[in-house]
C-alpha positions, -999 to 999 in steps of 0.1 A, spaced: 133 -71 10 100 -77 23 70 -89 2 39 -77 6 11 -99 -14 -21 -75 -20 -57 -78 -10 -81 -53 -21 -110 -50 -5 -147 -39 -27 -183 -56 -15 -165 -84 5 -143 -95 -24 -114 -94 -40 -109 -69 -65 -78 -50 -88 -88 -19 -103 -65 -1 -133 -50 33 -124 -73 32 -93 -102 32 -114 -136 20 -96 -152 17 -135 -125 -4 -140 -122 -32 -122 -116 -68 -118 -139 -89 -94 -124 -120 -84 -141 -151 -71 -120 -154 -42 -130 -143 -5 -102 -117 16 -101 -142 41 -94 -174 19 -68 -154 -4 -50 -139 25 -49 -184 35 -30 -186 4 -5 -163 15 -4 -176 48 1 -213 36 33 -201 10 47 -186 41 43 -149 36 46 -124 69 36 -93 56 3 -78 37 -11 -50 23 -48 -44 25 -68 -19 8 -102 -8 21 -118 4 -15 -153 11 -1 -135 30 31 -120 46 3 -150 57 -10 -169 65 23 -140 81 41 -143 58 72 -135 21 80 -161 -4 59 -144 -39 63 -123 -38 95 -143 -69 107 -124 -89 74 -94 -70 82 -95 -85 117 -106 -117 111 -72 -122 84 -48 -107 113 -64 -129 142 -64 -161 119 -31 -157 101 -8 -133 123 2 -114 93 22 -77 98 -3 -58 81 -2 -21 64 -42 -12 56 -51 22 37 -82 35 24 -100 60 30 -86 65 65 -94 104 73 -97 102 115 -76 94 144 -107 72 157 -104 53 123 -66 50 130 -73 38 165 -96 10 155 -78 -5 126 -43 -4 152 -67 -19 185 -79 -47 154 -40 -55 152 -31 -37 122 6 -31 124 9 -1 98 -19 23 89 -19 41 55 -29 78 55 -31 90 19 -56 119 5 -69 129 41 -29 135 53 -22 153 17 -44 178 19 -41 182 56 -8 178 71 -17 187 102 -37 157 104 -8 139 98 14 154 120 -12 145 148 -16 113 137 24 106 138 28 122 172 -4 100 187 4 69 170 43 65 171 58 40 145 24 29 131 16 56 103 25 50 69 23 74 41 7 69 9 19 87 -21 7 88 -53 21 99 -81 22 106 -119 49 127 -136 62 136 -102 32 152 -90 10 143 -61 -28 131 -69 -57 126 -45 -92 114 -39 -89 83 -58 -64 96 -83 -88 121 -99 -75 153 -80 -40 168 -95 -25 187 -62 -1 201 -88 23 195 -55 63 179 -65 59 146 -46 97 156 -32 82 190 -19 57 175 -2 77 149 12 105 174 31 74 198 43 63 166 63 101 147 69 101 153 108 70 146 111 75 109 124 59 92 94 71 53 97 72 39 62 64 51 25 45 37 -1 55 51 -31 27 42 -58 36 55 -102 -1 59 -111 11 53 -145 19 21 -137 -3 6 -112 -29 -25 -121 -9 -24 -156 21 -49 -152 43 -30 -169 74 -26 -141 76 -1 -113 92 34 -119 122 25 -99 142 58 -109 116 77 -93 110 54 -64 152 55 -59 144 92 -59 116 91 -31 136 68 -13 169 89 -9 151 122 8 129 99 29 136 100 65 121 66 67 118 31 46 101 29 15 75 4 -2 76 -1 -38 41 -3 -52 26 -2 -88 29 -23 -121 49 -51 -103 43 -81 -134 69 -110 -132 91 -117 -110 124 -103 -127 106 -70 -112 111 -83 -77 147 -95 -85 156 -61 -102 141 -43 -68 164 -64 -48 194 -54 -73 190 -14 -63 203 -24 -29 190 3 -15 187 -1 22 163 27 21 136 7 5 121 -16 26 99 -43 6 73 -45 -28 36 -46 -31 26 -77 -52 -13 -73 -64 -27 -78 -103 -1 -102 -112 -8 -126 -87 -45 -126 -93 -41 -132 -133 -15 -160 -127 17 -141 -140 33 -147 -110 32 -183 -89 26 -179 -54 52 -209 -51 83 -185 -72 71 -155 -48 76 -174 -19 112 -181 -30 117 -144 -28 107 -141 8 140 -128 28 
């Protein structure tokens, strides 16, 4: 199982927010480029990278930091936020990104994300978002009032490369990832599947492991490592 350390990106630094919650955030003193060295030096491969003011603005605001990480560490790297354009998609993939997240922008438009699967083979990945099984958007505000598994086998031939399955519920609060409902996801997606929200020791990357679910492909790491829960050094041990 692949672990993917997070980096969220807000004003140049570091931040975790709660629920996706911009009022409620943590700012950490660390710089994207000197955390993502961190990572690099315990040996982890892969990364997830948030854009939080792309989120905002709907178009690419740190894809120079974003570059600078991939061309100094050679990390695989999945990057969402805010990504609503297939020029947006083409720069972050030309910057080296190896997966790029389409979230609200491919919800509420699938034919954007039909376009974007057919024009960018095996480099779109799809972020869902979910509470109580329903789909939310635009920063978690927006109920689509849409079953995530509907939406899921409207878009399955598609050619969507990976999903990243985030519980609302649960993300930023450490309290264990919904892995019934990520088993769920998993077993009517056409293609591997990230776990991502409330990750908070690492018993939860352990009991991921122990679904042995070849369907699900790695786990997004975030808040915990920040507030010291989990050791970069015991992560590491995790790596496959």
């Amino acid at each position: 199982m692949k672990i993917f350390p997070a980096i969220d990106i807000k004003d140049k630094k570091c931040v975790r927010l709660i629920k996706g919650n911009f009022e409620n955030k943590t700012e950490y003193k660390t710089l994207p480029i000197d955390q993502a060295a961190k990572y690099k030096n315990h040996g982890f491969k892969n990364l997830h990278i948030v854009d939080l003011d792309g989120a905002l603005t709907g178009k690419p605001v740190n894809l120079e930091i974003i570059k600078e990480i991939i061309n100094k560490y050679d990390f695989k790297v999945e990057v969402g936020g805010g990504v609503r354009s297939l020029d947006a998609i083409r720069q972050y993939i030309e910057g080296g990104v190896e997966k790029v997240i389409l979230g609200s922008g491919a919800i509420k438009n699938k034919e954007f994300l039909k376009e974007a699967c057919k024009k960018f083979k095996n480099k779109i990945a799809l972020g869902l978002d979910a509470k109580d099984g329903n789909l939310f958007a635009s920063g978690w505000k927006e109920n689509l009032n849409i079953k995530t598994t509907d939406f899921l086998k409207d878009v399955s031939d598609f050619g969507v490369s990976r999903i990243i399955y985030t519980d609302i519920n649960r993300d930023g609060m450490k309290t264990g990832p919904n892995y019934e409902e990520t088993v769920k996801i998993a077993e009517i997606s056409n293609c591997p599947l990230i776990i991502s929200g409330g990750v908070s020791s690492i018993s939860d990357i352990t009991t991921a492991k122990k679904l042995n679910n070849k369907k699900i492909e790695g786990i997004i790491v975030g808040k915990a490592i920040y507030d010291g829960d989990i050791k970069l050094e015991e992560l590491a041990k995790e790596i496959d």
